[in-house]
C-alpha positions in Angstrom: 29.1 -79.2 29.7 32.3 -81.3 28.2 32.1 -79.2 25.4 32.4 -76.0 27.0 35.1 -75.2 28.4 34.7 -72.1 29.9 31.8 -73.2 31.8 33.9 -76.5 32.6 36.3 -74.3 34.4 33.4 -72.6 36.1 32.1 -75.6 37.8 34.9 -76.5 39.4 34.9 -73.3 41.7 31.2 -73.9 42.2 30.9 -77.5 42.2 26.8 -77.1 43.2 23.5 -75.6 42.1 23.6 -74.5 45.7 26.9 -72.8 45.4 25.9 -71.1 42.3 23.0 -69.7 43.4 24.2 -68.6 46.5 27.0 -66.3 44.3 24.0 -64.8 42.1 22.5 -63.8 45.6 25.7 -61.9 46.2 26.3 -60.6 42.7 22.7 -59.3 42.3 22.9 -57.8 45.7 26.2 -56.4 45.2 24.6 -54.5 42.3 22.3 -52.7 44.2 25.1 -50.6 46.7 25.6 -47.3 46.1 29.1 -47.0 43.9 32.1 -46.5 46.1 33.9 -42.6 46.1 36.5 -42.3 43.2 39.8 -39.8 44.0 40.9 -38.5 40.8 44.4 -36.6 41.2 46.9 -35.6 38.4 50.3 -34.2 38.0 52.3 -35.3 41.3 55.8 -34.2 39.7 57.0 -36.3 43.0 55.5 -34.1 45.8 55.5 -37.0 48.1 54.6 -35.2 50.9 52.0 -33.2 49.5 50.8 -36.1 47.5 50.4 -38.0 50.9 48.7 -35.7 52.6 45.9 -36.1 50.1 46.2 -39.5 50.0 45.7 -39.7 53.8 42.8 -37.3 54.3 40.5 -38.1 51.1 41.4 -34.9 49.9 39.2 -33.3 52.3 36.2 -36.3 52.7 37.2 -37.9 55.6 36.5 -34.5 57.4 33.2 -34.2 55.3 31.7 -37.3 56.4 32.6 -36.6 59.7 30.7 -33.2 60.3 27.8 -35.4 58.5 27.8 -37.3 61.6 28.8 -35.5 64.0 27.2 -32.4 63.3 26.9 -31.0 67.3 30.2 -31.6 68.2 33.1 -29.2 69.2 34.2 -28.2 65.5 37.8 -28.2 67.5 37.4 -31.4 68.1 36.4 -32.6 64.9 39.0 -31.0 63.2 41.7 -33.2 65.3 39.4 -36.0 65.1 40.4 -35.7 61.0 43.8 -35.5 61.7 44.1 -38.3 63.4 42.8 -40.2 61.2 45.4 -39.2 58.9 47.6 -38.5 60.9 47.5 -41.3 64.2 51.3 -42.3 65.2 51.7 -38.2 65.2 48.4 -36.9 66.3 48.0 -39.7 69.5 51.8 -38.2 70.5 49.2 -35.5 72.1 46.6 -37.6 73.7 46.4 -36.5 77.8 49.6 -37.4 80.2 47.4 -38.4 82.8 45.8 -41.7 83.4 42.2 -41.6 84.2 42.2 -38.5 81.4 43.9 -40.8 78.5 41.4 -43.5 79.4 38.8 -41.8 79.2 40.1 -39.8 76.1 40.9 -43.4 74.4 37.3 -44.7 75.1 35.6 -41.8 73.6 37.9 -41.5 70.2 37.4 -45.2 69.6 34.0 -45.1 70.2 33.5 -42.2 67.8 36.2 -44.1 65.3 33.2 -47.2 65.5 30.5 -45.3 64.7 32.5 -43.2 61.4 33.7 -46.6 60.0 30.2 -48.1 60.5 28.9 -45.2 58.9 31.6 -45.8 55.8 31.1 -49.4 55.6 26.7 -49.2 55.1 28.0 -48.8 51.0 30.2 -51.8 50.8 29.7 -55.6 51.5 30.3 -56.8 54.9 33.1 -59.1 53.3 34.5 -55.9 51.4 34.8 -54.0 55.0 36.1 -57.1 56.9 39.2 -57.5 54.5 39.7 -53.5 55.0 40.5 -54.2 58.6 43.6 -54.6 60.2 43.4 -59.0 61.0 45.2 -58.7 64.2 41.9 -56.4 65.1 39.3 -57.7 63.1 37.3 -59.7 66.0 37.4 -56.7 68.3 36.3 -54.0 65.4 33.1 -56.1 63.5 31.8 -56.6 67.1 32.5 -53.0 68.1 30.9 -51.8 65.3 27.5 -53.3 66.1 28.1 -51.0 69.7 27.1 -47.7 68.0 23.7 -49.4 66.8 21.0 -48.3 69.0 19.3 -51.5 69.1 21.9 -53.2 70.8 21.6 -51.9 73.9 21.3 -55.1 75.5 24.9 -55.6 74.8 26.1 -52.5 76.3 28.1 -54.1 79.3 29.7 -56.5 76.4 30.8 -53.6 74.5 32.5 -51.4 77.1 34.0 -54.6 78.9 35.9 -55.1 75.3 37.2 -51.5 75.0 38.1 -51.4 79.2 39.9 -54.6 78.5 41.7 -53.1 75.2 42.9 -50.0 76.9 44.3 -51.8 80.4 46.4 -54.2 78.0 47.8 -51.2 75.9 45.8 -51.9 73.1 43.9 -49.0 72.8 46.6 -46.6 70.4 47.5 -49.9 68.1 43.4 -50.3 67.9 42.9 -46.7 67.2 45.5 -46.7 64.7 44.2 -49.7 62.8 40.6 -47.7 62.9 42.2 -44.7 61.4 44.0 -46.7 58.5 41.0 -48.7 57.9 39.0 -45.4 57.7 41.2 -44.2 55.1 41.0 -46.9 52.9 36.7 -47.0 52.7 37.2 -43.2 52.7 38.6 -43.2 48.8 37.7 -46.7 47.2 39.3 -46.5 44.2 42.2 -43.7 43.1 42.8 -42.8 39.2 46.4 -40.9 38.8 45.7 -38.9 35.9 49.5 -38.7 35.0 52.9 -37.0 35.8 54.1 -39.2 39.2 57.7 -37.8 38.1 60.2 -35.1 37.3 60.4 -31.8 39.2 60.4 -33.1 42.7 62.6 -35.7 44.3 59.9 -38.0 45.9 59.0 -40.0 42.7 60.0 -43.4 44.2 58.3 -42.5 47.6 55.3 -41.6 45.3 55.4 -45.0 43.5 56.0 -46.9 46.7 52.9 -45.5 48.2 50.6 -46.4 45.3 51.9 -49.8 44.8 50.3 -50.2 48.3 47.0 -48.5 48.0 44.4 -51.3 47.1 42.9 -49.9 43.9 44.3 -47.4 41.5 44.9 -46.8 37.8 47.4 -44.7 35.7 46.8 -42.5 32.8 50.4 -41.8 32.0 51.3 -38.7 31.4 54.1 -36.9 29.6 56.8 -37.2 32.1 55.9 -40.8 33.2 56.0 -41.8 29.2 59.5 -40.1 29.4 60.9 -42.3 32.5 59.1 -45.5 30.6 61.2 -44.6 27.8 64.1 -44.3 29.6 63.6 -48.1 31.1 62.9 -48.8 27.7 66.6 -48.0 26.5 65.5 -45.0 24.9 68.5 -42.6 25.9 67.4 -39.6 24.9 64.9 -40.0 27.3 67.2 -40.8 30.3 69.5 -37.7 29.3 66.2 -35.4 29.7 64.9 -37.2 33.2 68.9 -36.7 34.4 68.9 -32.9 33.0 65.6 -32.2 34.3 67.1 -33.9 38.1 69.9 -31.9 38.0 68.3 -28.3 36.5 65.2 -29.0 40.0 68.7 -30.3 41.9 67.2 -33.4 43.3 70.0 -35.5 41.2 71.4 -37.0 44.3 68.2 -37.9 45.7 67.3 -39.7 42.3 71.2 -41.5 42.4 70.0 -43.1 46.2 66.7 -43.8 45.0 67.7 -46.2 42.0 71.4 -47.2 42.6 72.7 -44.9 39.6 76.4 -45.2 38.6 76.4 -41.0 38.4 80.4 -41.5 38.4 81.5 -41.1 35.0 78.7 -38.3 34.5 80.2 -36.5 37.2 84.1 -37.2 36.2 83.1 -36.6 32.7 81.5 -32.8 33.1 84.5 -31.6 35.7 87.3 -32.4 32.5 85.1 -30.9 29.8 82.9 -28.1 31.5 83.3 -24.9 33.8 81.4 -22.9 35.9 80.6 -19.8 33.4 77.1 -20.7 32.5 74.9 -18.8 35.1 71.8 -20.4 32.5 72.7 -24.1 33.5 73.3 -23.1 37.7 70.5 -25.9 39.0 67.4 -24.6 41.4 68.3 -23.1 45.1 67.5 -25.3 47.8 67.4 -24.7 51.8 70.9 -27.1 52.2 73.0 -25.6 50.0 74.9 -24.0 52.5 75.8 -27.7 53.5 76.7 -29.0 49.8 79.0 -26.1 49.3 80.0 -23.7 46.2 81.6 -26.2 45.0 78.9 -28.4 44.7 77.3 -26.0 42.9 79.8 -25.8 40.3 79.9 -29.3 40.1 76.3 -29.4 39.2 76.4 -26.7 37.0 79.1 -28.7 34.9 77.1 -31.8 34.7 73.9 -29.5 33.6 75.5 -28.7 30.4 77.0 -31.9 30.0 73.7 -33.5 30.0 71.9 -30.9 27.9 74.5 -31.1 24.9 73.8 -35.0 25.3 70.3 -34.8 25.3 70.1 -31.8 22.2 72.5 -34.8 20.0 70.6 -37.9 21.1 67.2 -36.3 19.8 69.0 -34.8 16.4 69.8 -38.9 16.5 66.3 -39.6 16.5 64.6 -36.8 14.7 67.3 -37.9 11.8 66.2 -41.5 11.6 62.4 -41.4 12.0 61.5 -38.9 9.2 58.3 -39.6 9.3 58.1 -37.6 12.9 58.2 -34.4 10.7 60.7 -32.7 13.5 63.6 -31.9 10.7 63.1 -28.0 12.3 64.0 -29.4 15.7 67.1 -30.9 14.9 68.9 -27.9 16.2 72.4 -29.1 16.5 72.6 -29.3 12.8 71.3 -25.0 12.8 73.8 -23.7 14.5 76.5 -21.1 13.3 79.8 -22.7 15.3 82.0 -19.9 14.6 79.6 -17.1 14.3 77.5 -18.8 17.8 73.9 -17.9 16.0 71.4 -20.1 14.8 68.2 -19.7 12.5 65.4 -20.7 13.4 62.0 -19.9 11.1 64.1 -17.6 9.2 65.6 -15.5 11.7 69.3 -15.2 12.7 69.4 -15.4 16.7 73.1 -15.3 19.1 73.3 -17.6 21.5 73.8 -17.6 25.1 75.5 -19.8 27.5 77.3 -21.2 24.7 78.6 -24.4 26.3 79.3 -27.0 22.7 83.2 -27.6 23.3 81.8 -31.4 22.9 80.3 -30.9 19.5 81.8 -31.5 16.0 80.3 -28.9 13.3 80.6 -31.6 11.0 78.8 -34.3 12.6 76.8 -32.1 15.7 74.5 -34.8 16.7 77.2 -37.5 17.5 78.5 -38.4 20.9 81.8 -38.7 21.7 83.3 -41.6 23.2 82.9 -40.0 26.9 79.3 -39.2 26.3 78.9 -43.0 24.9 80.2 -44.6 28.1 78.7 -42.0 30.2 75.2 -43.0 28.6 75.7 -47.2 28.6 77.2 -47.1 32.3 73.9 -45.2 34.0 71.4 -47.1 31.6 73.2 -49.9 32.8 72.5 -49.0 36.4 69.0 -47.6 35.9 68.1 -50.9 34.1 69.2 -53.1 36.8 67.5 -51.4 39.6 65.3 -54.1 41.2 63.1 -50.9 42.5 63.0 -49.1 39.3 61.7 -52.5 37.4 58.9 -53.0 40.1 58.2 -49.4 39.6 58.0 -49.3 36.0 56.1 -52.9 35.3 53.9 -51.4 37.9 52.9 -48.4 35.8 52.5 -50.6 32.8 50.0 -53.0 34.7 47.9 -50.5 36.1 48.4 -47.6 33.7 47.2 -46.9 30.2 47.0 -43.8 27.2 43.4 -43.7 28.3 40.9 -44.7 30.0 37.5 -45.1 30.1 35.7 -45.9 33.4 32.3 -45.9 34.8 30.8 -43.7 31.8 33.4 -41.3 31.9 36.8 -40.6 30.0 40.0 -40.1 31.8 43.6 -38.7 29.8 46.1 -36.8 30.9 47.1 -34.6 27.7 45.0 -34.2 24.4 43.1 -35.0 22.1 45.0 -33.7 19.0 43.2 -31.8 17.3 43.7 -29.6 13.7 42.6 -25.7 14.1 39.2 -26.4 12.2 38.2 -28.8 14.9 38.9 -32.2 13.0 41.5 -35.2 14.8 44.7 -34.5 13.7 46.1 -37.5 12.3 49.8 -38.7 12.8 51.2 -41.3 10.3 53.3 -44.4 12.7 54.9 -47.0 10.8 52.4 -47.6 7.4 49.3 -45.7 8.7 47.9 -42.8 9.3 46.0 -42.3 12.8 43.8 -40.1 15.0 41.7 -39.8 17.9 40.9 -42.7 19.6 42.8 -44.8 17.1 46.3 -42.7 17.5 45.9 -43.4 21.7 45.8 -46.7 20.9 48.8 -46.8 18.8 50.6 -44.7 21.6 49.4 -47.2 24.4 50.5 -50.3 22.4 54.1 -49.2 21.5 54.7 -48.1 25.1 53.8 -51.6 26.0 56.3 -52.7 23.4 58.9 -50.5 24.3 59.0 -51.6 27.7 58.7 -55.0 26.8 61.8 -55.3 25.2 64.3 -52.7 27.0 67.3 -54.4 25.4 66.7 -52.4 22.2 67.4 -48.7 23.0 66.4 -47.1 19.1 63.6 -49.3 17.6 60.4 -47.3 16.4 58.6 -48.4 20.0 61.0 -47.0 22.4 62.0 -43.4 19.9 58.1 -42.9 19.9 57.8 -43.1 23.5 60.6 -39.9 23.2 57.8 -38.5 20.5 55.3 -38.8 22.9 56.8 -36.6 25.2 58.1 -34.1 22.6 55.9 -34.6 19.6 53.6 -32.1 17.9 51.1 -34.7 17.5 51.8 -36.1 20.6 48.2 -36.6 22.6 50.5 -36.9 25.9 52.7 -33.6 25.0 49.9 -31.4 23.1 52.4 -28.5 22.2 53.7 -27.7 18.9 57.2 -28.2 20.0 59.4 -28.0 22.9 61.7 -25.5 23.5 64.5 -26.2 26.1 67.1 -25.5 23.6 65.5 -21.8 23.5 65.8 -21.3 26.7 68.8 -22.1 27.7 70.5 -20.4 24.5 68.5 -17.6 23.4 67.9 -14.6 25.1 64.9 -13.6 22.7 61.4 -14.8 24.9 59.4 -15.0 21.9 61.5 -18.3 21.0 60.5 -19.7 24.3 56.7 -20.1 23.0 56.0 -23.7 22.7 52.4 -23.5 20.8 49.1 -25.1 22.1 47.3 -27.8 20.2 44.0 -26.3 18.8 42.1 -29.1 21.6 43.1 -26.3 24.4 40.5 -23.5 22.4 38.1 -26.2 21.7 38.0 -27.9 24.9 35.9 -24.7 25.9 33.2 -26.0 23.5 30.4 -28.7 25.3 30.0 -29.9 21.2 33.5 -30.9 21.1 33.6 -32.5 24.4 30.8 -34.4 23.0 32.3 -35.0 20.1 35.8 -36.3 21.9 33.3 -38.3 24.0 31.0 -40.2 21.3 34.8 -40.6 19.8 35.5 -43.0 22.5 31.9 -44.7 22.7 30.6 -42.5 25.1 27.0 -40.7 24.6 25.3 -40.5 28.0 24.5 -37.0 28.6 26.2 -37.6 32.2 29.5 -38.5 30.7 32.5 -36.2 31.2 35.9 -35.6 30.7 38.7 -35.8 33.3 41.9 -33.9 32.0 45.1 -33.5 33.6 48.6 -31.8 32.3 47.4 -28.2 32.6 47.8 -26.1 35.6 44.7 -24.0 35.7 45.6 -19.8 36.0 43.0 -19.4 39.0 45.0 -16.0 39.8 44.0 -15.0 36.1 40.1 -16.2 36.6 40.4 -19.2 35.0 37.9 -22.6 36.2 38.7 -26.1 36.4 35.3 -27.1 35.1 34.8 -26.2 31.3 32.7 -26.7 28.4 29.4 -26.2 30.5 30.7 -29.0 32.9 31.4 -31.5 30.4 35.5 -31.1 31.1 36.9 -30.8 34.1 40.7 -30.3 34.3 42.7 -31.3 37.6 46.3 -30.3 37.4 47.5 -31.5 40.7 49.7 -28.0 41.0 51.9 -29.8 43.6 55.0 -28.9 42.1 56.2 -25.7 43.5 57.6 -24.6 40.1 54.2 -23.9 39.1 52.5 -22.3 42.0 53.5 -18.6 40.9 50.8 -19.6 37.8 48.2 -20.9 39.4 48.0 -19.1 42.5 47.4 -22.2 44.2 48.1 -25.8 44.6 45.9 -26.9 42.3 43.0 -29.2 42.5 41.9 -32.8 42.8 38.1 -34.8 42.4 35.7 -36.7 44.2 33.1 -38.4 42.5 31.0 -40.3 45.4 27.2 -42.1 44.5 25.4 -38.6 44.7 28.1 -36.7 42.0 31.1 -35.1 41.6 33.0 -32.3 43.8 36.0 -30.6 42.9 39.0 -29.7 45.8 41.1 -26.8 45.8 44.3 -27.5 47.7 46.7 -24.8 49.2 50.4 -24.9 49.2 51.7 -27.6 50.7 54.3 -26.9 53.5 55.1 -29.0 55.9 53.2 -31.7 58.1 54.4 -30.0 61.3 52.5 -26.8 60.3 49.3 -28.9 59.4 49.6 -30.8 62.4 50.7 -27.6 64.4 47.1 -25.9 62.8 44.9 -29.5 63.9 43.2 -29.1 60.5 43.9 -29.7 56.7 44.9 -27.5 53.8 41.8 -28.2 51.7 40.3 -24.7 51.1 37.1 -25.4 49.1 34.9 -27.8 48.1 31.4 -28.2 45.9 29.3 -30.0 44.1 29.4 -29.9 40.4 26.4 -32.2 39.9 23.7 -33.2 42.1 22.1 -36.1 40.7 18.1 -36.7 41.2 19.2 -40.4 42.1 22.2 -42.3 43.5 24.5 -43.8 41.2 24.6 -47.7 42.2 27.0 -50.3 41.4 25.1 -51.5 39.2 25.6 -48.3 37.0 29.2 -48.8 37.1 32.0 -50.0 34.7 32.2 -52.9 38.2 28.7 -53.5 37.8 29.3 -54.5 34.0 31.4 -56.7 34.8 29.8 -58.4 37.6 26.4 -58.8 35.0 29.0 -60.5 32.8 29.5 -62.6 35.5 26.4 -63.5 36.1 25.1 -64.3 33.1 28.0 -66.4 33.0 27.3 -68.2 36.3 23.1 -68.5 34.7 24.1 -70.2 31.5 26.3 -72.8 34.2 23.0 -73.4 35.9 21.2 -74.6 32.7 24.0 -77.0 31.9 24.5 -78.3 35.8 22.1 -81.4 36.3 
């Protein structure tokens, strides 16, 4: 055994023959539970609120599983019995004022509490459930549990002594609550955010904070996360577009608490430089503006076009030096007319709008002034140094990636690039050319750079995390280009078109799924595709599930901005040992009204597969891994003596 060394290390954690074999007991068994339920949910754009609400009722399964097993009871009832769960500090505010009533009401929620988290926990280990409960109840709970069992009957005075005992201390709401947290977490074992936490909403850090505490999640990043990476990274023309895009959604000052931003000189710079005569840059109405004042709103409006004009000559900077991005036609700066206020684009002679470029030289459009320098260095400054913002962001790096595949199925938030005859589009970075699974990979492993060194601001890693977000080969971004410059400046609509890579037709096709699939090593006939980015036209007819079920595209639709599209609030998935089931979700509006109704917002669900046989553990990317590991722990058994 000297001369392995990995199997050297491994017999110092199990020192016996006994010990080993004891752990392939577990593993092998382990292999042979059903696999846990998977939540995937995509484009958050910092809907806390909505985003919690999901997170807290399963998206629906917690209420599910509990008409499974308690199919006679008042539906009334039941429906409560969900909200508390998800709801307990708020929902046990309501339990019965008088005594004898809230006694008896206590004993019979904890009692049916018991018997839905025994029913959770028959798929996991006993050791898996025990560190899912709350320590301070964990005696209490694992001998409760055994109370709902019908064949302990003999124990019955044990049982209801404990609970009598629990509720004359006072125990019985901090018990409940720990039952209703535990529930939670068996309810969803293991969440995959298919990208977009940020941008559009002003809960992004309340967002992060809540998945840095749920016990098992993974990232796909998304577009808008890419840009906020790239913003950490040093990249500014990134930060200038997650500012502009705070201010034009007017959750700036939420975003300024948040991180610590220095927002001073932004503010002092855009009141000497800008007025109040671009209705285009006045930011999104919200229900307290009455209490921020007109003046606030001119204020905003000032620092709107300041940021724009910053962000239009920071990506002229970058579009200049990386050549190679083929983006010379989005340098737009350099297009314009100054004295005549037109600009040609494709040919065609347009006037502009809003025409707010008192900061730009003609001669050199795409440079910042002084101001706009020091503006730029002093919030990077800030951003950078913001303990929560590094947690936040080496957080997304650990757990995120450009892809992923996981238990036989592939998981992205954007596209696969794709030409319009159907073949990968390739992208040239650095001294190679790239596509399909390849380009990802080049994506994921400059990200990783970028963030890794944030102290340079313009090397290839962090400008191609702004490419990623803007690029025409981007597989995050998917568009042909992007047109906020059109928008704000040119009345003509057509302009505003930002072109869909050929992958949105295709992904209609099962033989390109499959193809996109066996691109990534994937060829069981089970295997799909879980897309995000999109928001899904329901109003217009349009389905989630695509390609003959082999896509199945779950644009979170939180953000209000895109609710007027898709007619809802888009949808999330479950994908539990018998198959998957999609969830449409209505508008979110407030967790009074919810609580207010007794019953959740989730308007449908359905299977999309039924499969002949559970899937196991043991079919899972998990159960790979744990062979590994035993194989491993069999090869230490031949060397032990």
């Amino acid at each position: 055994m000297s001369d392995n060394k990995y199997l050297s290390l491994l017999a110092e954690k199990y020192e016996t023959t006994d010990k080993v074999k004891s752990e392939l007991v577990n593993l092998e068994a382990i292999l042979n539970l059903p696999k846990g339920t998977e939540l995937y949910i995509s484009d958050i754009h910092a809907e806390y609120k909505a985003f919690n609400h999901i997170i807290r009722t399963g998206a629906g399964n917690i209420k599910e599983k509990i008409d499974e097993i308690f199919p006679d009871e008042n539906v009334q009832e039941m429906e409560h019995m969900a909200m508390l769960i998800a709801y307990p500090t708020d929902m046990l505010q309501g339990k019965p004022t008088d005594s004898a009533e809230a006694n008896l009401w206590s004993a019979l929620t904890i009692n049916r509490l018991l018997k839905l988290l025994r029913h959770l926990g028959t798929k996991y280990s006993r050791s898996k459930v025990r560190k899912a409960i709350d320590e301070d109840f964990r005696y209490f709970t694992e001998e409760l549990m055994l109370s709902v069992d019908a064949n302990q009957t003999e124990k019955k005075d044990y049982y209801q002594q404990i609970i009598k005992r629990l509720i004359e201390l006072d125990q019985d709401e901090k018990f409940i609550r720990s039952l209703c947290i535990t529930i939670q977490e068996l309810t969803v074992d293991h969440l995959h955010v298919v990208g977009d936490v940020f941008d559009r909403g002003a809960g992004a850090d309340k967002v992060m904070d809540r998945l840095i505490q749920f016990h098992n999640v993974d990232f796909q990043w998304g577009n808008h996360d890419v840009l906020w990476m790239g913003a950490y990274a040093g990249n500014l023309a990134c930060l200038a577009t997650l500012l502009r895009i705070a201010v034009k959604y007017n959750y700036l000052y939420e975003l300024e608490d948040a991180y610590g931003l220095n927002l001073r000189p932004l503010f002092l710079f855009a009141e000497a430089h800008y007025t109040d005569n671009n209705s285009g840059f006045t930011p999104a109405s919200r229900a307290d503006d009455e209490l921020y004042g007109v003046e606030n709103q001119t204020r905003l409006s000032q620092v709107h076009q300041a940021l724009s004009i910053i962000q239009f000559k920071l990506e002229g900077q970058i579009i200049s030096r990386r050549p190679d991005f083929e983006m010379a036609d989005r340098n737009l700066l350099e297009r314009i007319d100054y004295d005549q206020q037109t600009i040609n684009l494709a040919g065609e002679t347009y006037t502009l709008k809003n025409a707010c470029f008192q900061t730009i030289s003609p001669e050199l459009p795409n440079q910042l002034t002084d101001g706009e320098s020091y503006v730029m260095t002093a919030i990077l400054s800030s951003l950078q140094k913001s303990e929560k913002f590094q947690r936040h962001m080496h957080f997304l790096v650990e757990k995120g990636s450009a892809y992923l595949v996981y238990n036989r199925h592939l998981l992205y938030h954007g596209c696969i690039p794709l030409k319009d005859d159907g073949s990968f589009l390739e992208m040239k970075i650095e001294d190679a050319s790239y596509s399909g699974r390849a380009l990802l990979d080049q994506f994921d492993a400059h990200i990783r750079r970028g963030i890794h060194y944030p102290d340079i601001g313009d090397d290839y890693s962090t400008d191609l995390m702004w490419y990623a977000w803007a690029g025409k080969c981007s597989p995050l971004f998917g568009r042909s280009s992007m047109t906020t410059f059109e928008r704000y400046f040119i009345a003509d609509k057509k302009t505003h078109q930002e072109g869909d890579n050929a992958y949105f037709t295709y992904r209609e096709d099962p033989k390109m799924m499959t193809k996109i699939l066996a691109e990534f090593g994937l060829t069981d006939p089970q295997s799909v595709v879980i897309n995000g980015h999109t928001p899904v036209k329901v109003g217009d007819g349009e389905s989630p599930i695509k390609a003959a079920g082999k896509l199945m595209v779950i644009d979170g639709g939180m953000s209000k901005a895109y609710q007027k599209t898709t007619g809802i609030a888009g949808y999330s998935l479950l994908n539990d040992s018998y198959g998957f089931k999609i969830v449409t979700h209505a508008p979110f509006t407030s967790i009074a009204d919810i609580l207010a109704k007794g019953k959740g917002n989730e308007s449908l669900k359905y299977f999309l597969e039924e499969k002949p046989k559970r899937r196991m553990i043991k079919d899972t990317t998990i159960g790979d891994k744990l062979r590994a590991s035993i194989t491993d722990l069999n090869a230490l058994l031949d060397y032990m003596p």
